[in-house]
N, C-alpha and C positions, 0 to 999 in steps of 0.2 A: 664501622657499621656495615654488615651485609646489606649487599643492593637488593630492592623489591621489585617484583613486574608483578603489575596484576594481571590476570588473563582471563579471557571474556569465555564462560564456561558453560556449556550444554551439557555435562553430563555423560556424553558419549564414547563412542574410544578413542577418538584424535585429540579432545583436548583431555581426556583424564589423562592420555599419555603423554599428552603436552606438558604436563602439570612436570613432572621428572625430568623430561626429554630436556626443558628449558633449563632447570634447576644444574642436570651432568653439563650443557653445553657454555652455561654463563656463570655457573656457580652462584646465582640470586635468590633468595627465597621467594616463591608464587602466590601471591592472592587469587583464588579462585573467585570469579563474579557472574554467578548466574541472575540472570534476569526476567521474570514469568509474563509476558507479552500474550496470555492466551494458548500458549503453544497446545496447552493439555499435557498429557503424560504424569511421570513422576511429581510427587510434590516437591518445593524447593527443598522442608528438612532430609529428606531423603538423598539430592542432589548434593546438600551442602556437606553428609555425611561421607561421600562417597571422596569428594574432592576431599577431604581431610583423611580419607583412608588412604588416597595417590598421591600424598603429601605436600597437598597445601600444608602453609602456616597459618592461613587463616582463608574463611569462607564469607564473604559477603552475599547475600542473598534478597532479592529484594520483587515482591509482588509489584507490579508496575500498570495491570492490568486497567486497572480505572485511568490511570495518568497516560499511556498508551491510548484510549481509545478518548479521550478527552482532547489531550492536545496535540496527537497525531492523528488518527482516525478522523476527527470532524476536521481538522484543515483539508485533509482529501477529501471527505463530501461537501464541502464545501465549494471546492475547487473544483468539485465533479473531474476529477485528476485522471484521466488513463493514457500511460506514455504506449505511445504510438496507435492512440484511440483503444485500445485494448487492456494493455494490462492497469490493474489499478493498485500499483506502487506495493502490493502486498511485504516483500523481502524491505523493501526502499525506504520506508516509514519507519518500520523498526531498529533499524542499526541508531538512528538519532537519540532515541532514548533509550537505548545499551550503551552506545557511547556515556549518553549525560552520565548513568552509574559506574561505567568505570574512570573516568576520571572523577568521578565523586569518590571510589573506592579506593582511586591512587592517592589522594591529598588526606583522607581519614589514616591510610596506614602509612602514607611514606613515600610511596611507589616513585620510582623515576621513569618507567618505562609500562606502556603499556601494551599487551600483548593478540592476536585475535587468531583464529583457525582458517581464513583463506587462503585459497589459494593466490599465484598471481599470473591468471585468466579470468577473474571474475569481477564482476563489481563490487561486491562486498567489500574489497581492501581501500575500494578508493574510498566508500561510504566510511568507512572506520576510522582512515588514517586523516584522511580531509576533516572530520570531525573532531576527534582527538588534537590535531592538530589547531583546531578553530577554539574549542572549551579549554585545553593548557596547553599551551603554546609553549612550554619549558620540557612537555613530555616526547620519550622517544617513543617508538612502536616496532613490533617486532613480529612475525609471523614465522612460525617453525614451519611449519609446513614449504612454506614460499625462501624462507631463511636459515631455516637450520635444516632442511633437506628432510624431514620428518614425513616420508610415504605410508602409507597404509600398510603396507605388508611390512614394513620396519615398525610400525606400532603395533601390530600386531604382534611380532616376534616381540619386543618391546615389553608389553603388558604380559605376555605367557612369561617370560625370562623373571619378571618383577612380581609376577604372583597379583595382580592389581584385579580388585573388586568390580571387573568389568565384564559383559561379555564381549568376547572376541571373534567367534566361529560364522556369527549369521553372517547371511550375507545377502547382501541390497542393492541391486544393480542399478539402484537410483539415489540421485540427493535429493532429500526434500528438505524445504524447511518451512514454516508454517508460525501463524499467531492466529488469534482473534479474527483480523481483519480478512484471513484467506491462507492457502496453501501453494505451494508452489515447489513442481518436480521437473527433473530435467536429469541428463546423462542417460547412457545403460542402451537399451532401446529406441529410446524412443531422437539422439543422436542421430539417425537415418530417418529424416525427414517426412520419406513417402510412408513411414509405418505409423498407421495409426494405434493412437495410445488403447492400449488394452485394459481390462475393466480393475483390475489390481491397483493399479495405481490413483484409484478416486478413496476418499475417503471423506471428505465432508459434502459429498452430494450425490445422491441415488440417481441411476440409472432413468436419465427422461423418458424413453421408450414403453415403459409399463409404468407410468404415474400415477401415486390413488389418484384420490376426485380431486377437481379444481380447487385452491384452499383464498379464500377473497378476503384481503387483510387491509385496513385503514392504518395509516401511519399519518401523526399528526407531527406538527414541525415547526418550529417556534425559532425565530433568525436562522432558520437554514439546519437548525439540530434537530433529530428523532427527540418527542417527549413523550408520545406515550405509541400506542400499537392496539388499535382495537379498543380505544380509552381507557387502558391502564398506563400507567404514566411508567414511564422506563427513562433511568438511564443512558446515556450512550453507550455502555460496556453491554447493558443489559439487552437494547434495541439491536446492536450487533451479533447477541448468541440469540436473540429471540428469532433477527430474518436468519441467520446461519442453519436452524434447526427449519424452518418452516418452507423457504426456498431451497436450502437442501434437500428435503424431503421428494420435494417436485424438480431436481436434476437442474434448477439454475445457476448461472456461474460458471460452466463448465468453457475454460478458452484454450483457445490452443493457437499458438502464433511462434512464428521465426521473427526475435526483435534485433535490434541493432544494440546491441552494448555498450559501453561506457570505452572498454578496451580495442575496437574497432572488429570484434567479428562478429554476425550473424548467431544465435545460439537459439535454436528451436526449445521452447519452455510450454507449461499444462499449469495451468492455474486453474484452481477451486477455489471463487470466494461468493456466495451466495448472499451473504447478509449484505457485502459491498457491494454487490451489482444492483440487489432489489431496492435499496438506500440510494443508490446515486441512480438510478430510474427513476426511481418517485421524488429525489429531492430535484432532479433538472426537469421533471414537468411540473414543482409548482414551481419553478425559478419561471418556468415560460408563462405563466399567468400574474408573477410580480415584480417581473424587473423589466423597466424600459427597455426598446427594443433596441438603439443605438447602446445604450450599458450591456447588453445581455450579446450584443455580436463582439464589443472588445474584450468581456469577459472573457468568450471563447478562445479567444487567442492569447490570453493571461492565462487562464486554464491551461492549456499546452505549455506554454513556458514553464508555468511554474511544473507542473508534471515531469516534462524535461531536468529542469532544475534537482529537485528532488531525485529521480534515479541517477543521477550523475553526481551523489554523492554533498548537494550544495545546499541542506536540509538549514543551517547557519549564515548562509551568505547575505550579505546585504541585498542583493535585488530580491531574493527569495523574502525577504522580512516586510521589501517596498510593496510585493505582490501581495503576500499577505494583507497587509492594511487597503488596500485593494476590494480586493474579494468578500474579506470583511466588510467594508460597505455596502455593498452590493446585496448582503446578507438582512438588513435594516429591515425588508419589507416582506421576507419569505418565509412566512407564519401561513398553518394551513392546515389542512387533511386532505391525503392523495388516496384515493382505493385503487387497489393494482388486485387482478387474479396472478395468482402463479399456478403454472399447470406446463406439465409436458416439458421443461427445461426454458419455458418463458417465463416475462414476470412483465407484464401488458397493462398499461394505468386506463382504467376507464370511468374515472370520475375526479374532480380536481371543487376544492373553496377552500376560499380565503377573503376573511376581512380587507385585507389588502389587495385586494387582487385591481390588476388593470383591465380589465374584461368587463367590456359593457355590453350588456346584451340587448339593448336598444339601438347601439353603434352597431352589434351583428349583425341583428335580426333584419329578415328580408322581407318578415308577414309586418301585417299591419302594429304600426308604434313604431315603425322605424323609424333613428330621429338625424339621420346619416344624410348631408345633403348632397345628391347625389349631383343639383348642376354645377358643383364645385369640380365635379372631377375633370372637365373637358380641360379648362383653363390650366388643372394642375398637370397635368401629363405634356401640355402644350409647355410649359416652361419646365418641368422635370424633363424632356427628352430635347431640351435648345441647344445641348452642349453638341450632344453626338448629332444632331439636322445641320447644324454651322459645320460641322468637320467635314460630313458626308457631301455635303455642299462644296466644300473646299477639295477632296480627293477626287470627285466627277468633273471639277474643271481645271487638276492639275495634268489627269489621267486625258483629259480631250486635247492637249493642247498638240 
């Protein structure tokens, strides 16, 4: 029986050319597995056509959209997740459920080996193979690109030599890659740190500098998930293109950072993700009106781990599952409606309730009903500050001797 690899497939010219390139170098038949994560563009049957034209033996195809922004997308708002306080996991989130389909796609056809289009400078392969590795543990992994020497300009000559249903000529001085949850580009340009990104390279978010008017939107939020937007109840797939369209419109999201990678270099990245930044803005300020204040400072620091966790490819790992149940708790009491303006490339929350909420405005309040006793405070501060008055005590009479 001829070997199978399936291979994780976009459509584009490195993996259509992949589809061949694998087949001349291993002599295997290829399952093409595209995966629709929100990216937009082509539909998948158009996709699944294209891989059966660069000869696939078979196409698997699979909308993921809802199951993406369900059990990916809400564990990062949840987690309020941005590694290295910035980016928020956009590329990081999705390789987990591309992974799940292609070893779903390996054990329905057969496959021994599974295949992906990274390079090996980037995180993407740790993300792939660490996972693959975690969901079948019997399967191997293979990267033309990284492994079968498979450059650009050799798939290019490649696809013209083969006549293959692609185009080949444009040309993109950038990678992007993009879903639902946000976009993210890098190489080409913007590679030299001191240049700022130039307006070509946006695409899910208008230019903050000339904003229409301020647009003032209520998001309502039920254990820490979007349910509805202005009181029409949404989905989480839905709540994601609704703020993507609407903070888009008003230039939020727009990051731009030098991060530390998975592979130990530096690599300057441009993320566009509007709907996730306006979402984890308004879901960490009702977090701050319903979650204790000792649970709400360890969160923070569970929040980074697991962040960490996740771009390093550990979306399966046992601590990453302990975090989760975690956070999930945490989640018990953070039901609400947040009103946030977005304008100008902000998204600013200026109104917060919740049935839940810890916010007592009798404990706030300074006018009269306040019910806050204030001769408790002498006493507390007097034994809140006993540890460092006994130290400070101790270093003036070690320092005098």
């Amino acid at each position: 029986m001829t070997e199978r690899i399936v291979l994780a497939y976009s459509g584009g010219l490195d993996t259509s050319v992949a589809i061949g390139w694998i087949g001349e170098a291993t002599g295997a038949e290829v399952i093409a597995v595209a995966v629709d994560v929100g990216q937009g563009g082509e539909s998948l049957e158009d996709i699944r056509q294209r891989a059966l034209a660069c000869g696939a033996v078979e196409a698997y195809v699979a909308d993921a959209r809802d199951e993406f922004a369900n059990e990916y997308a809400m564990p990062t708002l949840k987690a309020n997740a941005l590694y290295q306080g910035h980016y928020p996991l956009v590329s990081a989130i999705s390789r987990p459920v591309i992974v799940k389909h292609l070893v779903k796609a390996a054990r329905e056809f057969g496959a021994t080996t599974v295949s992906h289009g990274c390079t090996g400078k980037g995180n993407d392969q740790v993300r792939f193979e660490v996972g693959i590795q975690t969901l079948g543990p019997d399967l191997k992994c293979i990267a033309p690109v990284r492994d079968l020497a498979l450059t650009r300009d050799k798939a290019i000559a490649f696809a013209e030599a083969k006549g293959l249903p692609i185009e080949t000529t444009k040309k993109n001085p950038y990678s992007i890659d993009q879903n639902v949850w946000g976009r993210a580009v890098e190489t080409g340009y913007l590679e030299d740190i001191w240049n700022a990104p130039t307006k070509d390279i946006y695409d899910y978010t208008a230019t903050p500098e000339f904003p229409p008017a301020p647009d003032e939107v209520i998001i309502s939020f039920h254990q820490g998930v979007p349910v509805a937007i202005d009181g029409v109840k949404v989905s989480p797939l839905q709540a994601i293109q609704e703020l993507n369209r609407r903070a888009g419109a008003q230039g939020v999201g727009r990051i731009d950072v030098v991060e530390d990678r998975l592979v130990g270099i530096k690599s300057r990245e441009i993320y566009e993700a509007p709907g996730a930044m306006a979402l984890i803005t308004a879901h960490k300020h009702l977090e701050d009106i319903t979650i204790e204040r000792e649970q709400a400072r360890f969160k923070a620091t569970v929040s980074q781990r697991w962040a960490e966790l996740v771009y390093d490819g550990q979306w399966f790992s046992p601590l990453k599952r302990s975090l989760d149940a975690f956070i999930e708790d945490t989640q018990k009491y953070v039901s609400g409606d947040i009103r946030m303006t977005m304008h100008g490339g902000q998204a600013i929350v200026n109104g917060r309730r919740s049935d839940t909420s810890l916010y007592d405005f009798d404990l706030a309040t300074y006018d009269t009903g306040d019910t806050f006793d204030q001769s408790q405070a002498k006493g507390f501060i007097e034994l809140w500050g006993m540890s460092s008055k006994v130290a400070s005590r101790r270093d003036q009479r070690v320092q005098g001797l």
